[in-house]
KEBAGU-503743 format. One record per residue (C-alpha): x, y, z; residue number from 1. Coordinates in steps of 0.1 Angstrom, whole numbers. Example, Ala and Ser with C-alpha at 12.3 -4.5 7.8 and 13.67 -1.06 7.14 Angstrom:
<pt><x>123</x><y>-45</y><z>78</z><num>1</num></pt>
<pt><x>137</x><y>-11</y><z>71</z><num>2</num></pt>
END
This chain:
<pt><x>1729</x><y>1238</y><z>1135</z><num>1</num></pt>
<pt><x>1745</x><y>1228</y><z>1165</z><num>2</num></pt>
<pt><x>1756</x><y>1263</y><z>1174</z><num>3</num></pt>
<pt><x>1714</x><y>1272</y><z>1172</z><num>4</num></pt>
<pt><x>1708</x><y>1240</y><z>1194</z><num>5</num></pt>
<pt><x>1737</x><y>1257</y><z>1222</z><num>6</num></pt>
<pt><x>1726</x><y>1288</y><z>1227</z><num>7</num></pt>
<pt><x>1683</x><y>1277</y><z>1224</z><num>8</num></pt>
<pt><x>1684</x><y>1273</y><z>1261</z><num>9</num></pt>
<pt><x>1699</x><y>1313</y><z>1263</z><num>10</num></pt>
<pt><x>1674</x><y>1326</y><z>1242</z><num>11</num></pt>
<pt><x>1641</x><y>1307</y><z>1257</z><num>12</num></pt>
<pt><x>1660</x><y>1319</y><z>1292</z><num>13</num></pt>
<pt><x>1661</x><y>1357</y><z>1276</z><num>14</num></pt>
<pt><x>1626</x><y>1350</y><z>1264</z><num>15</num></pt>
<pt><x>1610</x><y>1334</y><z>1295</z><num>16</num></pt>
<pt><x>1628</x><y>1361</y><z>1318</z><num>17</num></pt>
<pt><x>1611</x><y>1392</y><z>1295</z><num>18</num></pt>
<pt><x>1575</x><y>1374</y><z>1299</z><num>19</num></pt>
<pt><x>1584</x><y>1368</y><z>1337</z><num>20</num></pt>
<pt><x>1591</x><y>1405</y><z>1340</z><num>21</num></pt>
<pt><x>1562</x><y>1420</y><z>1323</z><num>22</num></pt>
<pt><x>1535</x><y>1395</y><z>1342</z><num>23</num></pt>
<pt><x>1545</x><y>1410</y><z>1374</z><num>24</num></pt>
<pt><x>1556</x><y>1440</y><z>1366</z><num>25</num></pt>
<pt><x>1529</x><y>1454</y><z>1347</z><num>26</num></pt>
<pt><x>1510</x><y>1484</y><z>1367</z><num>27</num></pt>
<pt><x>1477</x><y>1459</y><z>1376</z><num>28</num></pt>
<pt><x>1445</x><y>1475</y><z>1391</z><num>29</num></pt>
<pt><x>1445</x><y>1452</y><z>1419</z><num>30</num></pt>
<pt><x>1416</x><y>1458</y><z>1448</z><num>31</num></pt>
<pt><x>1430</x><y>1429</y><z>1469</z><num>32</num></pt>
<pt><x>1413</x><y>1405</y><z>1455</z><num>33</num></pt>
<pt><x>1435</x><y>1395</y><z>1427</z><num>34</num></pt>
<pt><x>1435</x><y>1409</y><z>1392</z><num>35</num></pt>
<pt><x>1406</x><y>1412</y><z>1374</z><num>36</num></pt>
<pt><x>1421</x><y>1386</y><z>1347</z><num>37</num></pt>
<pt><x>1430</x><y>1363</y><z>1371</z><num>38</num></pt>
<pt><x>1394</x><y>1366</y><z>1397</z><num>39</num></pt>
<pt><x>1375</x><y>1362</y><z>1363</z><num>40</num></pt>
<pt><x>1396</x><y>1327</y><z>1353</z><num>41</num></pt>
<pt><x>1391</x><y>1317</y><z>1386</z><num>42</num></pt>
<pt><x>1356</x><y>1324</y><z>1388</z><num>43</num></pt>
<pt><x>1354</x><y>1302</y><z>1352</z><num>44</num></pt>
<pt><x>1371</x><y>1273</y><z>1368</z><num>45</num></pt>
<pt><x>1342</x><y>1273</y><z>1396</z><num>46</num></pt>
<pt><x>1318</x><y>1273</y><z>1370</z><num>47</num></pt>
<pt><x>1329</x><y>1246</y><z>1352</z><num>48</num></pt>
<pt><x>1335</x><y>1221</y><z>1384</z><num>49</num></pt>
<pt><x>1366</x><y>1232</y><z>1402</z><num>50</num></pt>
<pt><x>1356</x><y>1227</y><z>1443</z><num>51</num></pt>
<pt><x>1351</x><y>1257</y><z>1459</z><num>52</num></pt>
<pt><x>1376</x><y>1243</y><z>1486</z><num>53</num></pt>
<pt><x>1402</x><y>1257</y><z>1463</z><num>54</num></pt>
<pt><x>1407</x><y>1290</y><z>1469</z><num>55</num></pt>
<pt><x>1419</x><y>1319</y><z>1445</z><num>56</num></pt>
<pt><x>1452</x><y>1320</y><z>1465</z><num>57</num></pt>
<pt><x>1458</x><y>1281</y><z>1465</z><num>58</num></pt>
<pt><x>1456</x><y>1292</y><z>1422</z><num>59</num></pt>
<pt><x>1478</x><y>1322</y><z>1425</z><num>60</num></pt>
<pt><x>1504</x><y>1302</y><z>1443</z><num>61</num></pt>
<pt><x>1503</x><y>1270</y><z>1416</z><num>62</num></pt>
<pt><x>1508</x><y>1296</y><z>1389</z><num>63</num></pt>
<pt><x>1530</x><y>1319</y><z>1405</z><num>64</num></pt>
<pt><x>1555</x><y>1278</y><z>1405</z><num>65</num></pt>
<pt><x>1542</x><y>1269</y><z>1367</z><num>66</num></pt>
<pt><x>1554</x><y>1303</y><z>1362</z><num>67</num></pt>
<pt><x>1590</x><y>1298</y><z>1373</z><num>68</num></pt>
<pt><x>1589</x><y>1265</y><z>1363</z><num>69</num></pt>
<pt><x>1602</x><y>1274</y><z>1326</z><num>70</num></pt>
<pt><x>1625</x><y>1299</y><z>1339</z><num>71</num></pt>
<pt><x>1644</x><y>1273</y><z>1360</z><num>72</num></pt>
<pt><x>1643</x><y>1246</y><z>1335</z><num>73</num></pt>
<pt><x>1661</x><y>1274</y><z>1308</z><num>74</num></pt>
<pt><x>1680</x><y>1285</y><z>1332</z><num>75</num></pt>
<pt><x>1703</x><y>1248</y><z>1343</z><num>76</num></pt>
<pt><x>1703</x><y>1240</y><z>1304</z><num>77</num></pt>
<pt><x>1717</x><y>1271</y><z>1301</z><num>78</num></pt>
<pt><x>1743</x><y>1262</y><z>1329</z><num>79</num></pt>
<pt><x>1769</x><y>1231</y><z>1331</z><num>80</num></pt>
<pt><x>1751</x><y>1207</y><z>1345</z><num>81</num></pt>
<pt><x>1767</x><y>1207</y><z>1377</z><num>82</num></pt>
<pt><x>1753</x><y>1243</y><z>1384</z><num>83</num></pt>
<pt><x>1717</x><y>1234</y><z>1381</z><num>84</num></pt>
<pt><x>1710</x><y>1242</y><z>1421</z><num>85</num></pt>
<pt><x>1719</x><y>1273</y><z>1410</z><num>86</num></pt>
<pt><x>1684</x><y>1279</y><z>1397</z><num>87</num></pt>
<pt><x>1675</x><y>1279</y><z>1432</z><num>88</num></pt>
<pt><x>1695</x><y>1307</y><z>1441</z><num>89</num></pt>
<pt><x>1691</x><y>1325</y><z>1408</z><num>90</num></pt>
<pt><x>1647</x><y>1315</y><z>1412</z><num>91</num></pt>
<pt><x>1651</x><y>1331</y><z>1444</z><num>92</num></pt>
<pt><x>1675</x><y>1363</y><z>1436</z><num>93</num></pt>
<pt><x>1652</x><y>1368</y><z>1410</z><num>94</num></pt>
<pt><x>1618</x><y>1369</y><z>1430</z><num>95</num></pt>
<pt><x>1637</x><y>1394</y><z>1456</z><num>96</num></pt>
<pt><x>1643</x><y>1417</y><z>1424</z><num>97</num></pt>
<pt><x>1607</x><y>1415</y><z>1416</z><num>98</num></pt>
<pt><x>1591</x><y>1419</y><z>1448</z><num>99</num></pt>
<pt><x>1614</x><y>1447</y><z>1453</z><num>100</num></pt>
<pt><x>1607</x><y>1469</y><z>1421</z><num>101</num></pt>
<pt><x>1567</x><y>1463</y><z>1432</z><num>102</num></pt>
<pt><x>1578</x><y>1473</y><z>1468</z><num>103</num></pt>
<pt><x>1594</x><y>1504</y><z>1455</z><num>104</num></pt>
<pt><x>1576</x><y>1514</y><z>1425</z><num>105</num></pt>
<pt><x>1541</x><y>1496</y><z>1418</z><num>106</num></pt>
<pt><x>1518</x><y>1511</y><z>1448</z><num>107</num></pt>
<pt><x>1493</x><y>1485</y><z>1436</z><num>108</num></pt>
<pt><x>1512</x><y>1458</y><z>1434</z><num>109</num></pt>
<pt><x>1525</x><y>1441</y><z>1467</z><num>110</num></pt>
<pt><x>1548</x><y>1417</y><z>1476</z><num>111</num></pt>
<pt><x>1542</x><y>1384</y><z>1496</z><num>112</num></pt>
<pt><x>1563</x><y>1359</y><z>1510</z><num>113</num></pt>
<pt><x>1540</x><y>1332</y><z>1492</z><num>114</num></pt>
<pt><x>1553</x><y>1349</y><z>1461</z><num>115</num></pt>
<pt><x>1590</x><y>1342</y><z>1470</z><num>116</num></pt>
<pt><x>1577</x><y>1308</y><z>1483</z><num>117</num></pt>
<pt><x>1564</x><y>1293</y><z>1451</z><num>118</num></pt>
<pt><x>1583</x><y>1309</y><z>1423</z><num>119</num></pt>
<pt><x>1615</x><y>1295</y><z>1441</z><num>120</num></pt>
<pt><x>1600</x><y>1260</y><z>1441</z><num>121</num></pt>
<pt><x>1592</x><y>1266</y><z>1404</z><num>122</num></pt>
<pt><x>1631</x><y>1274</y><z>1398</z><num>123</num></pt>
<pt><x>1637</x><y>1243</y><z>1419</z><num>124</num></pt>
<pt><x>1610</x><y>1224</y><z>1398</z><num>125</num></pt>
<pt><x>1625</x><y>1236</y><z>1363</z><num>126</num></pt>
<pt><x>1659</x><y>1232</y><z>1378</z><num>127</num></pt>
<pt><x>1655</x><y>1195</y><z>1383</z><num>128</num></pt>
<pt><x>1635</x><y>1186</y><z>1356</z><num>129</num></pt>
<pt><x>1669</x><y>1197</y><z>1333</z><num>130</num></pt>
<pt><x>1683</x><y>1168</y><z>1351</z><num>131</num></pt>
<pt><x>1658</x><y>1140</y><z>1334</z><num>132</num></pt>
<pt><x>1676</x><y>1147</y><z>1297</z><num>133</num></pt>
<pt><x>1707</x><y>1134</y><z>1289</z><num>134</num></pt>
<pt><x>1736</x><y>1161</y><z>1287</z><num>135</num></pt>
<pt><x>1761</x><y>1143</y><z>1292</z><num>136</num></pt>
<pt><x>1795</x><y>1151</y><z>1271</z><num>137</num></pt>
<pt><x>1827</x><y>1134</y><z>1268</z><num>138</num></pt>
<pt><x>1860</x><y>1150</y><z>1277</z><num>139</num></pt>
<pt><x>1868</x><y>1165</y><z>1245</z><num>140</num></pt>
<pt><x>1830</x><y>1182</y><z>1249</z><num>141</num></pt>
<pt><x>1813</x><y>1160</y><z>1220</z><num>142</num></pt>
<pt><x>1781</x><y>1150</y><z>1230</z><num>143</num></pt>
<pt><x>1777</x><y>1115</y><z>1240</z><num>144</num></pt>
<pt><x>1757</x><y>1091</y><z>1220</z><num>145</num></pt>
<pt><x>1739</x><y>1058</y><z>1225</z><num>146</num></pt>
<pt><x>1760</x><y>1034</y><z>1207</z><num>147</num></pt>
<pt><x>1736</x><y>1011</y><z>1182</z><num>148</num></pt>
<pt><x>1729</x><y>981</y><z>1192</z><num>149</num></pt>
<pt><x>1748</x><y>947</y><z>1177</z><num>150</num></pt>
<pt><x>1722</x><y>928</y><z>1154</z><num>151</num></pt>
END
């Protein structure tokens, strides 16, 4: 069981990255106005009280950091805990890749600073939120327990 618990973080990193990927990847009829999926849910949200002060782009950019918040939180537990900053780097490599392949290859699809902007804070987000469990191991790499208290 502990070997399942190990490599969890790996495969929700493998899992997250695959979701990542096909959300912006996918070939999206976009009129510049944001996808129809996503101009519809924003329209709901009016509807049911969100201020119109909040623009669709002020919602693209919070999702585009709830998006890569997972991603960076996967990501450190996947990592010695001393790397996790490295999901800032990694967040950020990984946006270039993805703004690159819609540069090159999705005409409809375009690529923002904004983009590269918020899914790195998400890394950053997910990153440091690995830091709020306790990981830490002794020496010999056993996990460390609380010791029960004396009655």
């Amino acid at each position: 069981m502990e070997g399942m618990s190990r490599r969890l973080p790996n495969i929700l990193l493998a899992v997250t990255t695959l979701a990542i990927l096909a959300l912006t990847l996918w070939p999206n009829p976009d009129d510049g106005n944001g996808t129809p999926l996503a101009r519809a849910i924003v329209d709901w949200l009016y509807t049911i009280g969100m201020p119109t002060a909040i623009t669709f782009e002020a919602v693209e950019f919070t999702a585009n950091i709830v998006m890569f918040v997972p991603f960076g939180l996967f990501l450190a537990l996947s990592l010695p805990r001393w790397m996790w900053p490295w999901t800032v780097v990694l967040g950020l490599a990984f946006t270039l890749l993805i703004e690159f392949l819609q540069a090159a290859f999705l005409p409809e699809r375009f690529p923002t600073v904004s983009d590269l902007v918020a899914n790195t804070a998400g890394a950053l987000i997910g990153g440091a939120l690995s830091l709020l469990g306790g990981r830490r191991r002794l020496k010999g790499g056993r996990p460390r327990t609380a010791r029960p208290e004396p009655a």
